[in-house]
C-alpha positions in Angstrom: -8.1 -7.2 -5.0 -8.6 -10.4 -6.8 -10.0 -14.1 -6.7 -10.8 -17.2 -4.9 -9.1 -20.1 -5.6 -9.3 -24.1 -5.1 -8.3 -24.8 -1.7 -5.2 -27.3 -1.9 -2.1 -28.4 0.3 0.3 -28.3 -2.4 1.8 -24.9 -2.4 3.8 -23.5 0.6 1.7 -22.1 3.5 1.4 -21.0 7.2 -1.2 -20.7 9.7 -0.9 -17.1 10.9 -1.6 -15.6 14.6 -4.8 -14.1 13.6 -5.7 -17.9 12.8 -6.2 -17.8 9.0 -3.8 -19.3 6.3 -1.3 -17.9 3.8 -0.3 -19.2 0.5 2.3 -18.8 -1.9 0.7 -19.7 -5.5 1.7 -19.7 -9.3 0.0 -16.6 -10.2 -3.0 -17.9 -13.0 -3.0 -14.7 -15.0 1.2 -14.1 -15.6 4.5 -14.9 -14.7 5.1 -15.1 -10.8 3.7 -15.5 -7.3 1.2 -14.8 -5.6 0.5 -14.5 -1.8 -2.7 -15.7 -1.1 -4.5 -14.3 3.0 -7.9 -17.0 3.6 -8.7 -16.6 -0.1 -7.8 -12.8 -0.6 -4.5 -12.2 -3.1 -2.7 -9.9 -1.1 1.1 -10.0 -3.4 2.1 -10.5 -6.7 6.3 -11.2 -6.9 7.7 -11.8 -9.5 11.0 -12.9 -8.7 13.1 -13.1 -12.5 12.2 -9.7 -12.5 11.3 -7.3 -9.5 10.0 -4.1 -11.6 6.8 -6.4 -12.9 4.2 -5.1 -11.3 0.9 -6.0 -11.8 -1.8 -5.4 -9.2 -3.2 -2.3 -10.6 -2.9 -0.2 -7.2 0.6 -1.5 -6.7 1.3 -0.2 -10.4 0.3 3.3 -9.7 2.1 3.4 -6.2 5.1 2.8 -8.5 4.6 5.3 -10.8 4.5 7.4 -7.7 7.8 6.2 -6.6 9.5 6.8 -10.2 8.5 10.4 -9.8 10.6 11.1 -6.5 14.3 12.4 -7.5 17.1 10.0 -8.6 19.3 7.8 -6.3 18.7 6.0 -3.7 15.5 6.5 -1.2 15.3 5.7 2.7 11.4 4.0 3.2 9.3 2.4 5.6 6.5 0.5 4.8 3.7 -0.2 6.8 2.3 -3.9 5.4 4.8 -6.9 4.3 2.6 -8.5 2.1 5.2 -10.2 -0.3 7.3 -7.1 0.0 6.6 -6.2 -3.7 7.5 -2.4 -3.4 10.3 -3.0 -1.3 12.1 -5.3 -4.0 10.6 -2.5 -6.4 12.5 0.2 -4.8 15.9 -2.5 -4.2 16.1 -3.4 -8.2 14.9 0.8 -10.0 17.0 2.6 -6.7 20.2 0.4 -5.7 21.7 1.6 -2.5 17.8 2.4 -0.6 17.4 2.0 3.0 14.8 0.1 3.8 12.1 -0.7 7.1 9.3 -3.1 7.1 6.8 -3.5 9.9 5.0 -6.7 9.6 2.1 -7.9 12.2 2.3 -11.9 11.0 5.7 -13.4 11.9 4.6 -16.2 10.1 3.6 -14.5 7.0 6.9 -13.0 7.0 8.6 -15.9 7.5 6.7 -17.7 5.2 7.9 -15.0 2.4 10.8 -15.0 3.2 11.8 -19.3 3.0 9.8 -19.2 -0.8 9.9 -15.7 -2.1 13.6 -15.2 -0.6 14.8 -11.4 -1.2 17.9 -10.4 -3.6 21.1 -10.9 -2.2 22.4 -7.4 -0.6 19.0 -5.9 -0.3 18.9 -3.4 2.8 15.8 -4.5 3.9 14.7 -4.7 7.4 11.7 -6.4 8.8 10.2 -6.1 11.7 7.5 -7.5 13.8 4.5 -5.8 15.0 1.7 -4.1 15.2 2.2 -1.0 12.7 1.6 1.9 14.7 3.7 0.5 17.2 6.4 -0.4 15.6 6.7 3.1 13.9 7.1 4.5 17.6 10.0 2.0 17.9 11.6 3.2 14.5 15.0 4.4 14.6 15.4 7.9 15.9 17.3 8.9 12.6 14.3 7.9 10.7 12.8 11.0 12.0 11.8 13.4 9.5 14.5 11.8 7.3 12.6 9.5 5.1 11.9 10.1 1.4 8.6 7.5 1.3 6.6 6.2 4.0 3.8 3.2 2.8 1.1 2.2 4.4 -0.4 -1.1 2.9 -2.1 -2.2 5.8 -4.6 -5.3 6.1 -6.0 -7.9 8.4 -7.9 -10.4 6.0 -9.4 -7.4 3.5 -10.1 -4.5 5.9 -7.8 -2.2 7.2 -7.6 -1.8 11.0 -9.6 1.3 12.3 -6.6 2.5 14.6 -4.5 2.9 11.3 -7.3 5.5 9.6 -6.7 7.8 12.1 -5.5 11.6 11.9 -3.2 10.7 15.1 -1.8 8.2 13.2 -1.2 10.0 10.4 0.8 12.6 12.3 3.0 9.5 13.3 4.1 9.0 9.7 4.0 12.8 9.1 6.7 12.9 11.3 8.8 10.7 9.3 9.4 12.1 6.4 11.6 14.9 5.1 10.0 18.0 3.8 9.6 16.6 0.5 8.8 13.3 1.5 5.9 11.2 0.1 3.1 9.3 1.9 1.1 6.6 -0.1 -1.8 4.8 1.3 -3.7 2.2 0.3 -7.6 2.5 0.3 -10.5 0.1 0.0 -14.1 1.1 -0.8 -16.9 0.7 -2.7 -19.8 2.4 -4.1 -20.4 5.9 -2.7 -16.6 6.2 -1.2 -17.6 7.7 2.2 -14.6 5.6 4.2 -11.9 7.1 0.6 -13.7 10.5 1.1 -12.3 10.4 4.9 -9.1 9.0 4.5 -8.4 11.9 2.1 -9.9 14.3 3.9 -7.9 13.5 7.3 -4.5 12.6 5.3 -4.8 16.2 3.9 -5.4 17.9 7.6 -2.0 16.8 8.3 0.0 16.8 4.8 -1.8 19.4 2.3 -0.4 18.2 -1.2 -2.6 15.5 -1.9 -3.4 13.3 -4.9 -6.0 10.3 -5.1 -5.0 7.3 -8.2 -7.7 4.7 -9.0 -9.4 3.7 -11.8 -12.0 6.4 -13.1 -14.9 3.9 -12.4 -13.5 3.2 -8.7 -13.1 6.9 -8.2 -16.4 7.8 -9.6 -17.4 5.8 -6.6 -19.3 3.4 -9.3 -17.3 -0.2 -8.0 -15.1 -1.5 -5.4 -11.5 -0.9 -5.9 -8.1 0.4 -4.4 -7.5 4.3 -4.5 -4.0 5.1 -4.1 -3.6 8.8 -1.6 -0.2 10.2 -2.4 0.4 13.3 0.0 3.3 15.1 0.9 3.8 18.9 2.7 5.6 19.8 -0.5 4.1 19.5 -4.5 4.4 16.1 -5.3 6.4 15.4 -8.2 3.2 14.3 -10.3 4.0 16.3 -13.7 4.4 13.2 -15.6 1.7 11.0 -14.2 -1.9 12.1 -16.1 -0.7 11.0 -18.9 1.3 7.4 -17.7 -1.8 6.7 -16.0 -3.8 7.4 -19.0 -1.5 5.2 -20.7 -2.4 1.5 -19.2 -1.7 -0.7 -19.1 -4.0 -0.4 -16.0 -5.9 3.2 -17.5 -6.4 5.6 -14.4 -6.7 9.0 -13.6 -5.0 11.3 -10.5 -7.4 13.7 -8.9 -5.5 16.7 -7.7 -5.9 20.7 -6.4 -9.9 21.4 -6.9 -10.9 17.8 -7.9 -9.6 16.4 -4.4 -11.1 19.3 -2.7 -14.6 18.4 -4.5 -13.9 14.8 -3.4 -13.7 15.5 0.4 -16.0 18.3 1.1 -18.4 17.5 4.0 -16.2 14.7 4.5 -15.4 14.5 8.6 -11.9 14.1 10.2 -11.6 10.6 11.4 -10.4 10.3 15.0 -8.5 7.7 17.1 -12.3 7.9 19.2 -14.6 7.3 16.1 -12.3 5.2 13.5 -13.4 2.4 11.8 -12.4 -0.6 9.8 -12.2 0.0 6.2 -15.3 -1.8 4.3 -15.0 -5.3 3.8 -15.9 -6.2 0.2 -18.7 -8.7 -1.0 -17.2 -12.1 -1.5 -18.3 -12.0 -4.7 -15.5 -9.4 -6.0 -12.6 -12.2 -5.6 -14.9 -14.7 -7.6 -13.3 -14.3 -12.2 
């Protein structure tokens, strides 16, 4: 998550379908850009060098990634944002394959004139709506792909009909047996909506991890937990301790920890999803 910022017409934006603005700013804290959704950082790019990372979830996602065997990797990711993980993937894994589905055309557009992508990349976006675009995937992709991300956001809350144990099964079925599924999730204090999204994710691929900081996943603040599931043993042996490390400390809840996490939690349905929380206003505020 982030910050507000002083509302200005100097940087590089576009008014997007949904009606609100995006922005391409400086980033205040360290090298790079940010993209910037009415107020909400949504992307940090850093364009002299694609393997800086620094949103903490982001981070963890690609320690995730760095885990999965050598070479290149076919992906689709749900969510353009700035297409930070994609260029991730491009510069650490030379030769991937990868699919974008992108609701905003002019978001991507916008990213795309000021945060151009490295020459040669294999990086396709497409516009839509998430679900439906991963219907209208390639064939091929079909149980063929080594990562699927789903990064999903309109303003700061993630559409209901992307929370959903149907949809799930939709990326399920994209990924080779020992592919990996990361999601992104919002919540705050008590993490009933994180306690459901693992619970369902885990009805449908049962090697499941949850990332966040300890605090977040105490259910103490608001924050981004990171789900990493697959239907074989994710390739976590090195993580504990490169989370531990920082710079963004976490911790990875696995085996009887995650099963602690979702018990009594209920399967969420296409008939009773809901939007992810939205978060206080006062979060973005440093």
């Amino acid at each position: 998550m982030g910050r507000t910022r002083s509302r200005d017409t100097e940087h590089p934006q576009a008014r997007l379908d949904h009606g609100g603005i995006a922005r391409i700013v400086p980033s205040e804290f360290t090298t790079g850009f940010e993209l910037v959704v009415d107020e909400t950082p949504q992307s940090h790019v850093d364009l002299d060098d694609p393997t800086h990372l620094h949103f903490e979830y982001i981070v963890r996602m690609g320690a995730v990634i760095d885990q999965l065997p050598s070479g290149p990797l076919t992906a689709v990711h749900l969510g353009a944002g700035a297409l930070t993980i994609p260029r991730y993937i491009d510069a650490t894994r030379p030769g991937s394959r990868q699919q974008v589905i992108e609701l905003e055309a002019p978001l991507a557009q916008l990213v795309r004139e000021h945060l151009p992508l490295p020459k040669g990349a294999s990086i396709r976006i497409r516009i839509g709506d998430a679900r439906e675009g991963v219907r209208r995937l390639p064939a091929a992709l079909q149980e063929n792909c080594d990562l699927v991300v789903s990064d999903v956001y309109s303003g700061a809350q993630t559409p209901a009909h992307l929370t959903s144990i149907e949809f799930y099964r939709e990326l399920a079925a994209l990924l080779a047996p020992s592919g990996v599924l990361l999601v992104n999730v919002a919540d705050g204090p008590g993490l009933a909506f994180a306690r459901r999204q693992a619970a369902t994710i885990a009805e449908v691929l049962p090697e499941i991890g949850v990332l966040a900081d300890t605090q977040v996943l105490k259910g103490r603040r608001f924050g981004n937990l990171v789900i990493a599931a697959s239907a074989a043993p994710l390739p976590t042996e090195w993580l504990p301790r490169m989370l531990a490390a920082g710079p963004h400390p976490a911790k990875i809840a696995q085996g009887a920890e995650v099963d602690a996490f979702v018990q009594g939690a209920r399967i969420v349905t296409d008939a009773d999803a809901v939007a992810s929380p939205r978060p206080d206003a006062s979060l973005f505020l440093r």
